[in-house]
Every structure is written in C-alpha cells, then in structure tokens.
N, C-alpha and C positions, 0 to 999 in steps of 0.2 A: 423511739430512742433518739437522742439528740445527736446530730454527725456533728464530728471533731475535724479539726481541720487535717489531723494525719489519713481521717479519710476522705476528704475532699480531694486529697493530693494524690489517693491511691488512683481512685474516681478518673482523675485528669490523666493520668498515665494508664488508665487501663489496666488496672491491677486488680482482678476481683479480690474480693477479703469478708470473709463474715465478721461481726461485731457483737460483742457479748461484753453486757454491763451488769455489772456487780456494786453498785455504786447505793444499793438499798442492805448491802450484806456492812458488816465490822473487818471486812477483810483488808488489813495492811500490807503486811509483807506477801512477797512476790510466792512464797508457798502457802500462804492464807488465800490469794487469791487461786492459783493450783485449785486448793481444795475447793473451794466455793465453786466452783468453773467444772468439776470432775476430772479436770485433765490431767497428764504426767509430768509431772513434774520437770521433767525430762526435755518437756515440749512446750513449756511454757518460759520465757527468759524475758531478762531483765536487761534494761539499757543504763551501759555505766560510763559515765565520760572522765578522762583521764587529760593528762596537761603533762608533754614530754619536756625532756629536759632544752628541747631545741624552742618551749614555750609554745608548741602545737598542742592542738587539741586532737584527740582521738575517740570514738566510741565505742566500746566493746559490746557485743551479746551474747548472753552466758545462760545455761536455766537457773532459776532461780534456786533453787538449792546448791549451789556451786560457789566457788570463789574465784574470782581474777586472780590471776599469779601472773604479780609485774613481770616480773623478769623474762616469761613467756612472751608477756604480751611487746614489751619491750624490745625486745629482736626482732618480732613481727613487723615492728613499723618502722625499725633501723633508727631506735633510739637507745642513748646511751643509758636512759635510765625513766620513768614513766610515773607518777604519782596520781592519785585520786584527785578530781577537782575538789574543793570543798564545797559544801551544800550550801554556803553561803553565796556563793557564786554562780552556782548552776544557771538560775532563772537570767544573769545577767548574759552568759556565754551561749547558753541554748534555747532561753524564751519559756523555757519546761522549769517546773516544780519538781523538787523530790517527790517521788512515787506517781509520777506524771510525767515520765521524761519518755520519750520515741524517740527513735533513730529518724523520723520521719517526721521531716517540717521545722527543724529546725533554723534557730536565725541564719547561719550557715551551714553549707556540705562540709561536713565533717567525715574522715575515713570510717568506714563503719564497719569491724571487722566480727564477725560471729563464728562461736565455737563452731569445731568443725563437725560435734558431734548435730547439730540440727541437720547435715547431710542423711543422717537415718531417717527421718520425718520426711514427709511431702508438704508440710506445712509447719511452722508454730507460732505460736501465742503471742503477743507483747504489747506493753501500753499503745493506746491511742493517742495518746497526748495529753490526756486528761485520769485525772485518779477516779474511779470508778467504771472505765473504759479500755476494752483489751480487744484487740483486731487479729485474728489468727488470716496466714498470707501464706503463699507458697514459696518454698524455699526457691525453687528454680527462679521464680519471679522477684525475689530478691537480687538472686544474684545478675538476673540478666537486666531486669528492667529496673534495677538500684543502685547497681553497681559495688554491691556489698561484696567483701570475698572472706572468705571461710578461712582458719586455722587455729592450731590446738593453743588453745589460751586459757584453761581451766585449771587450777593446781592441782597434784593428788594429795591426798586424805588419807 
C-alpha cells in the first residue's frame, strides 16, 4: 500500500497508526466507507473545515453519520458565528480534496477540534489524506501528541 504523507507525519512524531485502503471499493461517503472498513460508525469520522466570522479557519472531527451544529461549534472556538468552507476552496486552504481532507498535514495548523464522543474509543478512523485511505490512531495520541482537544460539536436529531 502506498503511504500518504499524513502518515509519513505520523511516522515522524511517533504516532503509531494502522492504515486500511479502500480505495479498490465504490465507497464515497464517509458511512460507505464505515461499511466497507466493518467498522462503527461511531468510530469512524470525517474532517470538516469551517471559516469563523473573525475569517479563521478551524477543523472539526465528527463520525460520519453525524452533523456539525455551528452554533456548538462556534462557541467552542469563541466565535461569533462559524460557516462551512466551500469545496471550492478547500484544496486552496488545506492542500486536501473533498473526500481526502485530514486533520493531518495540512498547508497550515489549523485548531482541530473532535467530538468529544471519540473519548469512548481508544482509537478512530479518518482520512489519510488521500480518498481511498483511512489511518485509524489513538485518541490519547491525538490529544497529546496533536494537540487536538475534544468537545460536544454534534447536533441532536
């Protein structure tokens, strides 16, 4: 399997991480990939980058069955109000494609804020960098050696 640069970056910091490519599967969306992968739904999430009203950028991680709720997420980062980048833009701000975007290796460090429900997990899922590339990582190692921190950012349903 081909390494990605998100785990070349793990590699350098000492992060173990397995790597599981799907990339021979029809699998799109982030619960197509769930399936294909066998895993929970729950435990597998998605990187979504946002652009606050102060014109920062921020990234969310959510499982992919889930929705971002600005307004959550928005207080989180002590912004007055927080919108979706558009997808036109993505590759320009973070170097990543739609359905290829990681919190990890980006053009810049960007705050990278994960539900707080991945605290039930000892690890989860999430792009490599690359669409057909998913690196499952441990949470602890997230937060210590990424500097990510945890809070409730999912809408209820």
């Amino acid at each position: 399997m081909e390494k990605t640069n998100v785990m070349r970056i793990l590699e350098q910091r000492k992060i173990k991480y397995n790597s599981y490519y799907y990339g021979d599967t029809s699998a799109i969306s982030g619960v197509e990939v769930a399936k294909v992968l066998k895993q929970n739904f729950n435990q597998v999430f998605k990187t979504l980058v946002t652009i606050g009203h102060s014109k920062r950028y921020y990234v969310f991680m959510l499982p992919v069955d889930k929705e971002l709720d600005l307004k959550k997420a928005s207080v989180v980062v002590g912004e007055k109000s927080i919108s979706m980048l558009p997808v036109k833009e993505l590759l320009n701000v973070t170097g990543y494609i739609h359905g290829g975007c990681s919190p990890i290796g980006m053009k810049k460090q960007f705050s990278v804020i994960i539900d707080i429900s991945a605290k039930r997990f000892s690890t989860i899922f999430f792009s490599a960098g690359k669409i057909g590339y998913q690196v499952e990582v441990s949470v602890l190692d997230l937060e210590e050696k990424m500097n990510y921190f945890f809070a409730s950012i999912v809408g209820e349903k």
